[in-house]
MOPAC internal coordinates of N, CA, C and O (Angstrom, degrees):
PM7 1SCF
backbone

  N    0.0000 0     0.00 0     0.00 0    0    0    0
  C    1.4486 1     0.00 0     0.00 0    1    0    0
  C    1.5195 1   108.73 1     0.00 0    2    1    0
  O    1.2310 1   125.83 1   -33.69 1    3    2    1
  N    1.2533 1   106.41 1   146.31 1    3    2    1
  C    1.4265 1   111.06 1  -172.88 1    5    3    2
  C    1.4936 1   110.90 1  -147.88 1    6    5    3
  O    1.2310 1   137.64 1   -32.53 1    7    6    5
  N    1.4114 1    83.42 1   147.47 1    7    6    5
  C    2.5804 1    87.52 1  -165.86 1    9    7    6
  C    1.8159 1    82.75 1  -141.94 1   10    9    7
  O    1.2310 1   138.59 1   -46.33 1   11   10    9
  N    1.5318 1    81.57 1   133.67 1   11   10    9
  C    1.3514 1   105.84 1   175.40 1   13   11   10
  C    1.4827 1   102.07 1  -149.13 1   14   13   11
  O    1.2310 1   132.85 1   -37.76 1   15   14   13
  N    1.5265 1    92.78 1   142.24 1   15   14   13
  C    1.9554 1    99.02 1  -166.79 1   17   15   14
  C    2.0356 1    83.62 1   -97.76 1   18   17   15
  O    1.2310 1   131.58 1   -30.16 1   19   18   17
  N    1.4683 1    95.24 1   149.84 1   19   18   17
  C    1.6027 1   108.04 1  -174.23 1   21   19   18
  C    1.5306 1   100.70 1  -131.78 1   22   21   19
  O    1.2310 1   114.56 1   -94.98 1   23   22   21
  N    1.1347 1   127.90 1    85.02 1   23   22   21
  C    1.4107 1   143.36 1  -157.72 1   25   23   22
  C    1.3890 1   117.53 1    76.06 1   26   25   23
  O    1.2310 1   114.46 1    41.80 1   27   26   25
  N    1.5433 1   128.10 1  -138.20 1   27   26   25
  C    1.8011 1   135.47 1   164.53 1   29   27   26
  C    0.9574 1    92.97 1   -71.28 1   30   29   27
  O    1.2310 1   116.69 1    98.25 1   31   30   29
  N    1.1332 1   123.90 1   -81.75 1   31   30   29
  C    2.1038 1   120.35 1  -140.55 1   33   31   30
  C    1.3966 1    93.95 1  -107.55 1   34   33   31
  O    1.2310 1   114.05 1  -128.60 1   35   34   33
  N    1.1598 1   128.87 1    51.40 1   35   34   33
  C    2.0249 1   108.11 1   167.35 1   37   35   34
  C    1.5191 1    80.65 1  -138.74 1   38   37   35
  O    1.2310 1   133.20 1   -47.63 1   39   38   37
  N    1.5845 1    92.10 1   132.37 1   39   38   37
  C    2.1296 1    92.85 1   168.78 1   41   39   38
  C    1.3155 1    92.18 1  -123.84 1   42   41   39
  O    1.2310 1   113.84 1   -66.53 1   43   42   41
  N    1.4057 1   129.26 1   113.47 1   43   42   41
  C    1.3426 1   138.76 1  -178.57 1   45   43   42
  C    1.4320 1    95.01 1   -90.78 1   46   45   43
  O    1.2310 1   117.54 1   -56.60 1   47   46   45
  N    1.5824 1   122.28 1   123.40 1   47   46   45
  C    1.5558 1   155.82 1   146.49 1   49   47   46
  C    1.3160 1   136.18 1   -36.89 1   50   49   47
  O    1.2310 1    94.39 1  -125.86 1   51   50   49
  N    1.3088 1   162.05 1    54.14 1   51   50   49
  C    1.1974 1   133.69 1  -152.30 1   53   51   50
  C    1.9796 1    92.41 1  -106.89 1   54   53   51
  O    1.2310 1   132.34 1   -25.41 1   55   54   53
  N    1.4394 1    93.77 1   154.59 1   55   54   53
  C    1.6995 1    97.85 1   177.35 1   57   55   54
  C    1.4522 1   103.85 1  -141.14 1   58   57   55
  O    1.2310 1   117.41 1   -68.25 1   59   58   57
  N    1.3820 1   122.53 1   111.75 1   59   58   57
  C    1.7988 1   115.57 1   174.31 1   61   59   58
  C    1.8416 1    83.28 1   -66.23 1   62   61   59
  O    1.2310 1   124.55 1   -28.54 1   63   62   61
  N    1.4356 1   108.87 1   151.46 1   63   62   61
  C    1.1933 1   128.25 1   148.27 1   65   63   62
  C    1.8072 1    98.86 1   -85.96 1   66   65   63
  O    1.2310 1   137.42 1    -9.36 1   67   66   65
  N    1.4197 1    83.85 1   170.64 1   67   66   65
  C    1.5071 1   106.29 1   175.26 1   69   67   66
  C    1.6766 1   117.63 1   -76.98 1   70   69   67
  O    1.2310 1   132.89 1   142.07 1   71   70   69
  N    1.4283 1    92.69 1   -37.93 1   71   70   69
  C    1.7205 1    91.52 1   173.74 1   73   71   70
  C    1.3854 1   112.13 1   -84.19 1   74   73   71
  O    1.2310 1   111.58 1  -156.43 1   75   74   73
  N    1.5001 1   133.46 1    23.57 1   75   74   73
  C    1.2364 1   122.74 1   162.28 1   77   75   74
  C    1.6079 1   100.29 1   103.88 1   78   77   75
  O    1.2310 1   111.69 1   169.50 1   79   78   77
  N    1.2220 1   133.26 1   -10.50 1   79   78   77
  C    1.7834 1   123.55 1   176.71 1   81   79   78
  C    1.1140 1    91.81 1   -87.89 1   82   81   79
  O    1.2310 1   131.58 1     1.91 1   83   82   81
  N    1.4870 1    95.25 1  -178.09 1   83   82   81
  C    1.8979 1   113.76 1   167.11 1   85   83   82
  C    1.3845 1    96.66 1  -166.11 1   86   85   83
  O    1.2310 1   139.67 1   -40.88 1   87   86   85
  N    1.4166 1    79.46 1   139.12 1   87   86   85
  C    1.4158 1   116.52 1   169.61 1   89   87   86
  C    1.3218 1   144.29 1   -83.28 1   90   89   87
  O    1.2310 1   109.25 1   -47.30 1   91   90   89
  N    1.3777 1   137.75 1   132.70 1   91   90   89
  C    1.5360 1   113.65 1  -159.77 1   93   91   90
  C    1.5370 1   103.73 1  -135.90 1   94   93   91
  O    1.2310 1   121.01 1   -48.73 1   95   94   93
  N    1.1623 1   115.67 1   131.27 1   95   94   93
  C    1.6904 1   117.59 1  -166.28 1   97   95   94
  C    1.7516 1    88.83 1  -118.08 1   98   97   95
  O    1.2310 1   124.17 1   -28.35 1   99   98   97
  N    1.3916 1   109.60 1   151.65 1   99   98   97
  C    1.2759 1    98.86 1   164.77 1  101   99   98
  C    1.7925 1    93.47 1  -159.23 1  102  101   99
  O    1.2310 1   128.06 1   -58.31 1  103  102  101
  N    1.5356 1   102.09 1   121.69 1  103  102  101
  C    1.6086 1   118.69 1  -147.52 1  105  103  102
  C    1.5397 1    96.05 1  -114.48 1  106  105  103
  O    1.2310 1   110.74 1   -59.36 1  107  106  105
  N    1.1731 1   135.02 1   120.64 1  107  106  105
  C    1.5248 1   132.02 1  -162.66 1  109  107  106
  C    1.9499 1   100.30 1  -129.88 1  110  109  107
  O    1.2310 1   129.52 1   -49.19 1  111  110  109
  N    1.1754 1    99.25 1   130.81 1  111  110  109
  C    1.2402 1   119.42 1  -150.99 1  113  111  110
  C    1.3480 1   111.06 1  -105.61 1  114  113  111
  O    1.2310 1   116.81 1   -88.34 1  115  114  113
  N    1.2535 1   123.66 1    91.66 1  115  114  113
  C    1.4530 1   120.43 1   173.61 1  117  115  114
  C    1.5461 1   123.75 1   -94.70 1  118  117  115
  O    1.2310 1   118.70 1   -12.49 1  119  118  117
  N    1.0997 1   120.08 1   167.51 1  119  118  117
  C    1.6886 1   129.68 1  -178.25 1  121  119  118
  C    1.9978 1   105.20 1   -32.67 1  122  121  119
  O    1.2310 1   127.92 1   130.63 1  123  122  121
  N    1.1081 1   102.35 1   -49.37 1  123  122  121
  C    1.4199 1   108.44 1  -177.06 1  125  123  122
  C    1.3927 1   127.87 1  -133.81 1  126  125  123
  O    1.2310 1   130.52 1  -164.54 1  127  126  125
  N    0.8591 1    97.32 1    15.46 1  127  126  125
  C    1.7004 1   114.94 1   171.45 1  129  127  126
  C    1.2219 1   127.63 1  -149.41 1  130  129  127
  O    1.2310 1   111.29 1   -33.81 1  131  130  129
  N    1.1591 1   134.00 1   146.19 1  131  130  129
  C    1.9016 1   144.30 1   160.62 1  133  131  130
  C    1.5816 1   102.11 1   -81.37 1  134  133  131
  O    1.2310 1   116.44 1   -37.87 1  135  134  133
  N    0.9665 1   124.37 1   142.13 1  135  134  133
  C    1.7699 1   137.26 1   138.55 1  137  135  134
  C    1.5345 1   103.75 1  -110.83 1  138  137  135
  O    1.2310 1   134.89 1   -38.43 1  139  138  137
  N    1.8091 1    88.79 1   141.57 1  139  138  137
  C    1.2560 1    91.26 1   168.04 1  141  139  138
  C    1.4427 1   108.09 1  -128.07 1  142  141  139
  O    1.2310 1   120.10 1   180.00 1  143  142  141

């Protein structure tokens, strides 16, 4: 698993699965809220 911040508020995700994909979350962070 891997976290990398992509400006201030975006923490971009990466996850190998086990069967060989990966996954990529990228969670952006405001004053009072998360999006995911």
């Amino acid at each position: 698993m891997t976290y990398s911040l992509e400006g201030e508020n975006t923490l971009k995700q990466v996850i190998k699965m086990p069967d060989g994909k990966t996954a990529y979350f990228v969670r952006e962070f405001t004053d009072n809220d998360v999006k995911m």
